[in-house]
VEXDOBA-260442 format. One record per residue: x, y, z of N, C-alpha, C in turn; residue number from 1. Coordinates in steps of 0.02 Angstrom, whole numbers, plus 50000, padded with zeros to 5 digits. Example, Ala and Ser with C-alpha at 12.3 -4.5 7.8 and 13.67 -1.06 7.14 Angstrom:
<tilos>
TILO     nc1     nc2     nc3    cac1    cac2    cac3     cc1     cc2     cc3     k
TILO   50660   49716   50390   50615   49775   50390   50660   49835   50390     1
TILO   50642   49888   50354   50684   49947   50357   50645   50002   50394     2
</tilos>
This chain:
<tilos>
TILO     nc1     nc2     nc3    cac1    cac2    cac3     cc1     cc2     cc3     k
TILO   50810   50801   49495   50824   50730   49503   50871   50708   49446     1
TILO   50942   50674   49479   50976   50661   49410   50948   50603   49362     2
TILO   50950   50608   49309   50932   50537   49275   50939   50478   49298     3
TILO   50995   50473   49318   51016   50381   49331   50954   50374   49398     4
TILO   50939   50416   49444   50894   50415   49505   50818   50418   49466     5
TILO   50803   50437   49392   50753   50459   49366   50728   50378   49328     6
TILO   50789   50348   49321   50772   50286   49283   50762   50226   49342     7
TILO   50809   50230   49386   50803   50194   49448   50707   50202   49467     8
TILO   50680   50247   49483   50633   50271   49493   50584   50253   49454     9
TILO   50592   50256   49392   50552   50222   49325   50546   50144   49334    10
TILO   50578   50122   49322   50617   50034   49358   50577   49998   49422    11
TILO   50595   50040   49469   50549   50024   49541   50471   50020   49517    12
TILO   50461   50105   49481   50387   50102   49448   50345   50031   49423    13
TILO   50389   50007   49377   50346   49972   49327   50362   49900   49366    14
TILO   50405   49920   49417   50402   49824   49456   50355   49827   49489    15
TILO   50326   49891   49546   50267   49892   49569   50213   49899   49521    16
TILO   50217   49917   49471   50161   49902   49432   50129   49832   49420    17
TILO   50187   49778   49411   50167   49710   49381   50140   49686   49461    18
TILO   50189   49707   49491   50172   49658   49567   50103   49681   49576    19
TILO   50101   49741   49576   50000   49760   49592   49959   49740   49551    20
TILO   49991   49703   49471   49947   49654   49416   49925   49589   49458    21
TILO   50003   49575   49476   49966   49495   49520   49931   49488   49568    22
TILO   49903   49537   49593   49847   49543   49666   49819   49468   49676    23
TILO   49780   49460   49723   49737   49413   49754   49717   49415   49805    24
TILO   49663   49375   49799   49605   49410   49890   49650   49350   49912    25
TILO   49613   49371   49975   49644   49344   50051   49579   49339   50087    26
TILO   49559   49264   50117   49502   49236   50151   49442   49266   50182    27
TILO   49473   49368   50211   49446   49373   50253   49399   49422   50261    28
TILO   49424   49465   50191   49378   49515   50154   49377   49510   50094    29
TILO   49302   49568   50076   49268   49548   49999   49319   49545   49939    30
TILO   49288   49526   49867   49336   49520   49834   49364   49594   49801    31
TILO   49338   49634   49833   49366   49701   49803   49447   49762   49835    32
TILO   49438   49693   49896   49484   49698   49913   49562   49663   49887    33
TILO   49605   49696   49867   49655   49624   49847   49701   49661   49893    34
TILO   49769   49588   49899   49833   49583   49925   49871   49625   49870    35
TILO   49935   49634   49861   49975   49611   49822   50041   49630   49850    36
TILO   50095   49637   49835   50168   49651   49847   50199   49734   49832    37
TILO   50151   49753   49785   50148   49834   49766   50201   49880   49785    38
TILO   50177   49877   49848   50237   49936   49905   50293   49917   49911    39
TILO   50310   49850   49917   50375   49818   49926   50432   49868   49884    40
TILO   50423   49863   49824   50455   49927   49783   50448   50022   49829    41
TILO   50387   50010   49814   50377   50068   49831   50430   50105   49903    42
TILO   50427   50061   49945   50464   50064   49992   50543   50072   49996    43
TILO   50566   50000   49959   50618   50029   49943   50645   50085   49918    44
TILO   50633   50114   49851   50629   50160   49828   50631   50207   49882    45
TILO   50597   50210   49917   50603   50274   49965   50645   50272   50020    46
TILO   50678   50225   50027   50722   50209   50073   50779   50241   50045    47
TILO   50796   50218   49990   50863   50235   49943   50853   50305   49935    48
TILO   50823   50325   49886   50804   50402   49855   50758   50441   49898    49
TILO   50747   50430   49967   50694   50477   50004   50628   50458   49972    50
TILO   50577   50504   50029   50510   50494   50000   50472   50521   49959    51
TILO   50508   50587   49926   50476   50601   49869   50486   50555   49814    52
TILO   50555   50527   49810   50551   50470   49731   50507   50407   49755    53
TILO   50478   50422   49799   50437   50359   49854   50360   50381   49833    54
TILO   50348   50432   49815   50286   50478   49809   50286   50448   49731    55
TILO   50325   50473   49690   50351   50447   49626   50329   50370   49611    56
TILO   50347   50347   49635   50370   50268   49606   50282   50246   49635    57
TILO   50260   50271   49692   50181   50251   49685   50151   50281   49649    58
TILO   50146   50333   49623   50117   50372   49553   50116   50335   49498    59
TILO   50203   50305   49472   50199   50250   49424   50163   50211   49439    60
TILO   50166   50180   49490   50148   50110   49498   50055   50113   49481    61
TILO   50024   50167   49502   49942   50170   49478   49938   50187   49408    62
TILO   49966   50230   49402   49967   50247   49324   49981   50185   49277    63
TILO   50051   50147   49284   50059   50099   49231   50002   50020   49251    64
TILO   49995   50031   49324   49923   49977   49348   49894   49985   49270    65
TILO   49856   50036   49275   49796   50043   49227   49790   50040   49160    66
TILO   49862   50060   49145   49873   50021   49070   49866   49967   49085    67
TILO   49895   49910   49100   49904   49840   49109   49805   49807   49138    68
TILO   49783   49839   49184   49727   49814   49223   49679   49872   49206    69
TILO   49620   49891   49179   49569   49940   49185   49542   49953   49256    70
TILO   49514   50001   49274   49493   49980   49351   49419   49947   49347    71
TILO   49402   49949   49394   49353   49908   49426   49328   49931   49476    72
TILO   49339   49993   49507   49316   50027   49566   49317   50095   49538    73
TILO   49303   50106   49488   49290   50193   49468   49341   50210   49505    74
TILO   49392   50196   49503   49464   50245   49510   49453   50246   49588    75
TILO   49401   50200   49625   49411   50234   49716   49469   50192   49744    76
TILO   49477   50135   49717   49529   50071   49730   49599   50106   49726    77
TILO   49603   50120   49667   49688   50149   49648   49696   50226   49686    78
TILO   49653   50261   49671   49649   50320   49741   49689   50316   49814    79
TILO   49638   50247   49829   49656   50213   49891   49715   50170   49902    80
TILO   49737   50151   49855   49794   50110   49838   49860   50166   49832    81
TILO   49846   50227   49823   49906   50264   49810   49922   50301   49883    82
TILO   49864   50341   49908   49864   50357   49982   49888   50307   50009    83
TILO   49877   50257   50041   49882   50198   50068   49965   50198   50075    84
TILO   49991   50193   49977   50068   50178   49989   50078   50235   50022    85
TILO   50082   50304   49992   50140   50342   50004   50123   50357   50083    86
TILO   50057   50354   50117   50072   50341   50202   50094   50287   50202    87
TILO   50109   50242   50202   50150   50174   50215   50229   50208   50213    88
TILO   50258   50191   50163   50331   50237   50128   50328   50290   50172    89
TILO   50293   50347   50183   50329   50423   50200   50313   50412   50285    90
TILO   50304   50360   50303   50315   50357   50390   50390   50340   50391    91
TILO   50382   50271   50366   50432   50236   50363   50493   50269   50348    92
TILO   50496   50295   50302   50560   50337   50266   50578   50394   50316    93
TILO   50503   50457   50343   50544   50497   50382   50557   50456   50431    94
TILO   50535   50417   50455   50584   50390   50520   50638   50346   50515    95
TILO   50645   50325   50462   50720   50273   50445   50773   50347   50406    96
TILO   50727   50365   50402   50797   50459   50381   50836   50457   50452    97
TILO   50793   50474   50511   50827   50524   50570   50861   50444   50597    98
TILO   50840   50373   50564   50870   50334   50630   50893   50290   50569    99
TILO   50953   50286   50552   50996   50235   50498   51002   50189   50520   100
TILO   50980   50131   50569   51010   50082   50593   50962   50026   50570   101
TILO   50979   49941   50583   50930   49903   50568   50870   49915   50619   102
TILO   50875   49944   50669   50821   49958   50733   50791   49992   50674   103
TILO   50825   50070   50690   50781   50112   50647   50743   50088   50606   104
TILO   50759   50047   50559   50702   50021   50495   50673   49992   50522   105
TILO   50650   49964   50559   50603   49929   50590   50577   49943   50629   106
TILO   50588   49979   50657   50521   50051   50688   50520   50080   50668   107
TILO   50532   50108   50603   50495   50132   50549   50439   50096   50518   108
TILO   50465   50060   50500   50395   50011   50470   50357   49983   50519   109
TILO   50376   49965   50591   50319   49956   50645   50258   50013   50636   110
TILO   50297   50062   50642   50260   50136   50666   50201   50117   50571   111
TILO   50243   50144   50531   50217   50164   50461   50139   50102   50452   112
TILO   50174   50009   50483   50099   49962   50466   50053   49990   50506   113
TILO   50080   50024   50574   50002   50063   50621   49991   50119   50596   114
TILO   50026   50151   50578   49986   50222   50542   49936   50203   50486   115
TILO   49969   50171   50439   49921   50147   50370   49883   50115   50383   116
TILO   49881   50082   50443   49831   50033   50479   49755   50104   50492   117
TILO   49772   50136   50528   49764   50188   50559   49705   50250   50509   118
TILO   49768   50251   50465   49743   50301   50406   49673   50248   50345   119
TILO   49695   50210   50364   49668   50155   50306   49578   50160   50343   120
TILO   49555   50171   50411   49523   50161   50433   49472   50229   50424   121
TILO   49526   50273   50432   49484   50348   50432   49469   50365   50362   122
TILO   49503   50351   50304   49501   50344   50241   49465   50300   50204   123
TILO   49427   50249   50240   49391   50184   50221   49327   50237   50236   124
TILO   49312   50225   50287   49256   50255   50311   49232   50309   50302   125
TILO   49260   50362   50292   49258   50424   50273   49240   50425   50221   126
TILO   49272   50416   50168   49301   50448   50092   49254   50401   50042   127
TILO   49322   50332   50075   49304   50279   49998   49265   50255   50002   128
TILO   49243   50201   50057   49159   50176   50072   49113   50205   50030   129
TILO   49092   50285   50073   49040   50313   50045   49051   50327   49989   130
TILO   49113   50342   49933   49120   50355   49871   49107   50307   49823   131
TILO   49117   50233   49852   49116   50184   49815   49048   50150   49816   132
TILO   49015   50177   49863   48942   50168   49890   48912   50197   49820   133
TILO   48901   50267   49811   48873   50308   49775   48879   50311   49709   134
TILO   48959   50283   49688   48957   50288   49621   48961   50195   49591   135
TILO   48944   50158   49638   48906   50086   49628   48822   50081   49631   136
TILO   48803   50134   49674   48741   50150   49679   48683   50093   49747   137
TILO   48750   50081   49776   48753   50045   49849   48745   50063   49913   138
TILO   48713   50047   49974   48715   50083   50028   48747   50056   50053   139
TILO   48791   50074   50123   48821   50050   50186   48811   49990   50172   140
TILO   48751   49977   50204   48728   49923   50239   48738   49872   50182   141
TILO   48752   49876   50117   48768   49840   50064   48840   49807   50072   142
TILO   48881   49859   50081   48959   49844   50089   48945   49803   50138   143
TILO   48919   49821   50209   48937   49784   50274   48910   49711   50256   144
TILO   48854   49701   50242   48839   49638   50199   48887   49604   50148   145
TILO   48919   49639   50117   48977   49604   50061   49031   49574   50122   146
TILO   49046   49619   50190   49106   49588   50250   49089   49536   50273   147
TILO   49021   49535   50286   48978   49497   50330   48959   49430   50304   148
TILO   48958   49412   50255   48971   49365   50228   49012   49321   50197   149
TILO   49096   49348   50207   49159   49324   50210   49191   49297   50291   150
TILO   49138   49350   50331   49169   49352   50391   49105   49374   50449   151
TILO   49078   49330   50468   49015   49313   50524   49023   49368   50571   152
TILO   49079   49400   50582   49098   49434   50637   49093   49496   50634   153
TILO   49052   49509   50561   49061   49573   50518   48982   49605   50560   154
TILO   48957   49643   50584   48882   49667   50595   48869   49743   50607   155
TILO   48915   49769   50585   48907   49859   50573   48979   49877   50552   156
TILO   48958   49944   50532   49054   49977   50530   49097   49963   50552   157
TILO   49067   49963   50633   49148   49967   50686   49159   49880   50666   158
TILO   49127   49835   50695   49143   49769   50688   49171   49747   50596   159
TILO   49141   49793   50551   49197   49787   50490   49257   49797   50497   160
TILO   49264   49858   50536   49330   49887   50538   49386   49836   50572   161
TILO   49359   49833   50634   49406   49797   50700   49404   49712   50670   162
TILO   49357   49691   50634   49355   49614   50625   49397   49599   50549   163
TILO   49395   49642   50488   49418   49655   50417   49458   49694   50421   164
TILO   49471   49752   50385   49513   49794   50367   49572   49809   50425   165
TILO   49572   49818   50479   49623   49808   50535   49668   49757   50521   166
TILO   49648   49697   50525   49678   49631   50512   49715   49630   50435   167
TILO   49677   49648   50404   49701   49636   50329   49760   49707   50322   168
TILO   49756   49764   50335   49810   49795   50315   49855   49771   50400   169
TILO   49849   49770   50454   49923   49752   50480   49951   49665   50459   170
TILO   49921   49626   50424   49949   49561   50386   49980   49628   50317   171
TILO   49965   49637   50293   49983   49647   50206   50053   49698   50215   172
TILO   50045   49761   50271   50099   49790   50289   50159   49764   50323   173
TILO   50135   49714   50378   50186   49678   50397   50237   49603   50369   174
TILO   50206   49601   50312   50215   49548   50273   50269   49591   50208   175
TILO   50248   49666   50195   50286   49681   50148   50361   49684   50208   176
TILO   50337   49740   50268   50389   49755   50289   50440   49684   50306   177
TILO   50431   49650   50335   50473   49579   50341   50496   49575   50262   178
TILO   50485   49553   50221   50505   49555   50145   50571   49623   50140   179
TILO   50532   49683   50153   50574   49734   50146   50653   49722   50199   180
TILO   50649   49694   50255   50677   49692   50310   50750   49645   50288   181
TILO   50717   49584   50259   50753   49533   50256   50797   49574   50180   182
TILO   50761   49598   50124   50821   49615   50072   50837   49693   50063   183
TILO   50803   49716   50106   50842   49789   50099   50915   49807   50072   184
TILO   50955   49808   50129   51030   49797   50099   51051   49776   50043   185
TILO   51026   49726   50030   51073   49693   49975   51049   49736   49911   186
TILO   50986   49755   49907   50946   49786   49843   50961   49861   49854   187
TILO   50980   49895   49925   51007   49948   49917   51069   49971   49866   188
TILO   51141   49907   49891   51185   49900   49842   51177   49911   49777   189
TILO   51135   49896   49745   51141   49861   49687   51108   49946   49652   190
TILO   51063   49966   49678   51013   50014   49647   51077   50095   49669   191
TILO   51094   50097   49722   51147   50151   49741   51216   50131   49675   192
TILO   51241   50071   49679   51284   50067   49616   51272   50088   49530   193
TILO   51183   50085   49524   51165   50106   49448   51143   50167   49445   194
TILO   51140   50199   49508   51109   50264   49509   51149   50319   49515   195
TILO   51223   50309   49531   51284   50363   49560   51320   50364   49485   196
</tilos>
């Protein structure tokens, strides 16, 4: 990787770092859930430099998180926060690779908010749930109670899933991608001019 792409990369890093400082919940799940703008970088970045400096720049972005923020989820949050991006980014990217057009990017990122949508679900349930269960010293039925009381509609897994987490990552993905959509170009310019 040449330098000027190594500092570009660094740069993207530490902007997704601050943006994932400013997090904030959103109405509809618990507070361990946050929003933030994170990927917006991340994305770019991988648009410009492919998805390995896309792999990169979410690596910074958890790493310098934690200087700035300690965790708060025994490391299952930022885990989840890094998977999360680089399936977000590496849909998006291989499919805005084979299709350069404004279409292309945008069925890229259609496709990438349902995959992460997708992945976010099998990875919730699977992995982090029960990880975050165990090393909080919490059962299921604890979490589903933490949904269920933001959101009435919450009354087992599946109804967590389909009523919370569904909703909340296709808002947070489709909200970056629109963001990404509207300044792509212009921030391509600018980052291709400091990086060549």
């Amino acid at each position: 990787m040449k330098t000027k792409k190594l500092v570009m990369a660094a740069l993207l890093g530490a902007l997704a770092a601050i943006l994932m400082v400013l997090d904030f919940n959103v109405p509809f799940v618990p507070m361990f859930i946050k929003f933030d703008f994170s990927d917006f970088p991340v994305l770019i970045g991988g648009f410009v430099f492919g998805p390995l400096t896309g792999v990169l720049i979410a690596f910074l972005k958890i790493v310098l998180n934690l200087l700035f923020k300690p965790t708060t989820t025994m490391f299952v949050g930022e885990v989840s926060n890094f998977l999360l991006s680089v399936c977000y980014m590496g849909v998006a990217c291989l499919y805005y690779r084979k299709h350069r057009t404004k279409k292309g990017a945008v069925i890229g990122m259609v496709l990438a908010t349902v995959a992460t949508s997708l992945f976010a679900i099998a990875s919730n349930l699977l992995v982090m749930f029960p990880m975050y269960a165990k090393l909080f010293g919490m059962s299921t039925e604890t979490i589903i109670g933490m949904f269920s009381k933001i959101n009435p509609l919450v009354k087992d897994m599946t109804t967590m899933v389909i009523a919370s987490l569904v909703p909340f990552n296709l808002f947070k993905y489709g909200v970056i991608s629109l963001i990404t959509f509207i300044s792509y170009k212009k921030i391509e310019v600018i980052l291709k001019k400091y990086s060549n």
